[in-house]
N, CA, C and O of each residue as an XYZ file, in Angstrom:
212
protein
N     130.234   -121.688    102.088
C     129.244   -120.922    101.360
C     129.787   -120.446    100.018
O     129.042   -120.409     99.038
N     131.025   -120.092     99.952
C     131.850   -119.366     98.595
C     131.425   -120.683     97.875
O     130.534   -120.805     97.034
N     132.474   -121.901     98.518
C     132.136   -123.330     97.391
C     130.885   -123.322     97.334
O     130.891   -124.316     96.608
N     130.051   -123.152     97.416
C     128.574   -123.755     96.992
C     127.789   -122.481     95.785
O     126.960   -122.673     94.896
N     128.528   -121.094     96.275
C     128.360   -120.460     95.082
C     129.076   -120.533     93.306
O     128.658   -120.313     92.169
N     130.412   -120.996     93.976
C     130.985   -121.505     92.752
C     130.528   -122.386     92.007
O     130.150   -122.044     90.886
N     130.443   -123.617     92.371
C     129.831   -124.500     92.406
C     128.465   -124.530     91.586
O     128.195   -125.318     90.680
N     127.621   -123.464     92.109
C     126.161   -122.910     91.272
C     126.674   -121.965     90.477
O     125.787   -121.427     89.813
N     127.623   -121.592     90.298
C     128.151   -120.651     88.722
C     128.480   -121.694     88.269
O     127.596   -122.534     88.100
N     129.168   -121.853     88.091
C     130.155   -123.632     87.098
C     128.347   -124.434     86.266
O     127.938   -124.818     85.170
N     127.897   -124.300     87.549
C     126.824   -124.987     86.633
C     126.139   -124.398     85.495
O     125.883   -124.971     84.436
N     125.694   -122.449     86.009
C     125.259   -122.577     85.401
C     125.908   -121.843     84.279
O     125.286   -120.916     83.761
N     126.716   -122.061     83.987
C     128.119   -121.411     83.189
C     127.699   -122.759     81.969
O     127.041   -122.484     80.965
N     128.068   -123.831     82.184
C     127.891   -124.986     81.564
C     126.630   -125.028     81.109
O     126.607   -125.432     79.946
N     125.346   -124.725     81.639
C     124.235   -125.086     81.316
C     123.792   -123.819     79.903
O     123.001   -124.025     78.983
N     124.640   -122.495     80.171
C     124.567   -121.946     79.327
C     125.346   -122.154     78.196
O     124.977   -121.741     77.097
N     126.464   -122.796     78.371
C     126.947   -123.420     77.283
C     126.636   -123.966     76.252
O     126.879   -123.780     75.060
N     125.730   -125.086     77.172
C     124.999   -126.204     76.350
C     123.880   -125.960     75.207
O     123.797   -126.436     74.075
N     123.162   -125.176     75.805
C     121.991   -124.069     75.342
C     122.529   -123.264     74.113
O     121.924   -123.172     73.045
N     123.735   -122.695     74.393
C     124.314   -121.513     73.229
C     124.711   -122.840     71.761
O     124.459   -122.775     70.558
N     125.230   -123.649     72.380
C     125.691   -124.525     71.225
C     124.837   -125.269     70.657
O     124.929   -125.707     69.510
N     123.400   -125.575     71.908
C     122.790   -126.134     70.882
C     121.541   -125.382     69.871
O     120.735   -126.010     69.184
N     121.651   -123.581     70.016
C     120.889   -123.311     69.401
C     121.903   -122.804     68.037
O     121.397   -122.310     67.029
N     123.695   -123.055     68.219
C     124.231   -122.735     66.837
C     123.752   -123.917     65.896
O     123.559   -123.924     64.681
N     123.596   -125.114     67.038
C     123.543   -125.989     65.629
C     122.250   -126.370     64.997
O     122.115   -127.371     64.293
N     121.107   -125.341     65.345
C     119.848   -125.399     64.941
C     120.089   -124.216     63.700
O     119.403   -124.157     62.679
N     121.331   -123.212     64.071
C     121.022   -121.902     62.745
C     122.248   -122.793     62.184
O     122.877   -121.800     61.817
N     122.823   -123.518     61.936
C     123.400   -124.234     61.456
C     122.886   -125.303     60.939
O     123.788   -125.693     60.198
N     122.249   -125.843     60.869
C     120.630   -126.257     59.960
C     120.009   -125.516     59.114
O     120.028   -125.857     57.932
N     119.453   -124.570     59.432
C     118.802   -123.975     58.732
C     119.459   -123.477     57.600
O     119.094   -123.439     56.425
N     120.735   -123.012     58.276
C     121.580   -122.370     56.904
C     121.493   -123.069     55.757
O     121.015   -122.811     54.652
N     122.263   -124.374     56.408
C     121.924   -126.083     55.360
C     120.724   -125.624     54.511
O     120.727   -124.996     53.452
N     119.932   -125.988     55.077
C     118.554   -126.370     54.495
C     118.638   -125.193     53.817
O     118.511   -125.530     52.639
N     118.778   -124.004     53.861
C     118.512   -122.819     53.149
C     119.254   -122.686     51.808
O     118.840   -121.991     50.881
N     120.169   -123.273     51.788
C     121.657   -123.306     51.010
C     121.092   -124.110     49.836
O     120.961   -123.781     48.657
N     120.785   -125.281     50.486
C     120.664   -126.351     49.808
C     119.092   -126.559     48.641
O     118.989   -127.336     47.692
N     118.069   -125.579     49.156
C     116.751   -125.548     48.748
C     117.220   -124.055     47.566
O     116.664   -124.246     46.485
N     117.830   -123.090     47.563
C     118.228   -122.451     47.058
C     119.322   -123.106     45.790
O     119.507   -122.561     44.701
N     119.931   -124.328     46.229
C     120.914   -124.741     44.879
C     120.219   -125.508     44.292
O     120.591   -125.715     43.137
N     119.176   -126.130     44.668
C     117.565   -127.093     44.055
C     117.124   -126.008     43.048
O     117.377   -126.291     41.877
N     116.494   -124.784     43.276
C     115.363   -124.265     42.956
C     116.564   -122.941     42.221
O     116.669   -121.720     42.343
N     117.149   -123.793     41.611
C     117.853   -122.114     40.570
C     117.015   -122.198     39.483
O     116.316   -123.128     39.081
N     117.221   -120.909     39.006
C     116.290   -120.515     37.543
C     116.641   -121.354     36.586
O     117.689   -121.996     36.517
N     115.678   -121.340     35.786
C     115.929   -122.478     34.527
C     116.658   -121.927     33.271
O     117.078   -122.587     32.320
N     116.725   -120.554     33.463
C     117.106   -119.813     32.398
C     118.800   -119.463     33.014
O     119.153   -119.321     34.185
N     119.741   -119.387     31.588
C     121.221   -119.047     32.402
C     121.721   -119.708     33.261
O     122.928   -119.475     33.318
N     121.269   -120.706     34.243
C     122.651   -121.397     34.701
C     122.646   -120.702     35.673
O     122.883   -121.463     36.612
N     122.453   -119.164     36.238
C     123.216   -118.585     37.281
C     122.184   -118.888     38.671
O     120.991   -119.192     38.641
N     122.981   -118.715     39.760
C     122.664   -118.946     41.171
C     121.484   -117.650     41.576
O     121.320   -116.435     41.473
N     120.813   -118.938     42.116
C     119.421   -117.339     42.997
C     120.035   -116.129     43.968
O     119.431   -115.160     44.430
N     121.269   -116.461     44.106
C     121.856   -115.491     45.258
C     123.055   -114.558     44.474
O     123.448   -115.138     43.461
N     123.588   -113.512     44.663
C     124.180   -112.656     43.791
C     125.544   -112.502     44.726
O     125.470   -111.775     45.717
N     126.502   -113.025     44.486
C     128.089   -113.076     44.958
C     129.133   -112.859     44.250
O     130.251   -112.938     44.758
């Protein structure tokens, strides 16, 4: 009975894994895309970046 609980943790240990990583690499997209639509669309005036760093 212990092995069969382990067993159903491990899984779902992993299954949460899978899930966590694959929603970094969805805000890991977006960042992209955000980054990238932001270095497109700078002002026409000055040269300088839409974001202030």
């Amino acid at each position: 009975m212990i092995a069969l609980l382990l067993v159903l943790l491990l899984v779902l240990l992993l299954a949460g894994a899978g899930f966590a990583i694959k929603i970094l690499w969805w805000v890991t997209i977006a960042v992209l895309v955000i980054w990238l639509v932001g270095f497109v669309a700078r002002p026409s005036g000055g040269g300088g970046h839409w974001y202030r760093w």
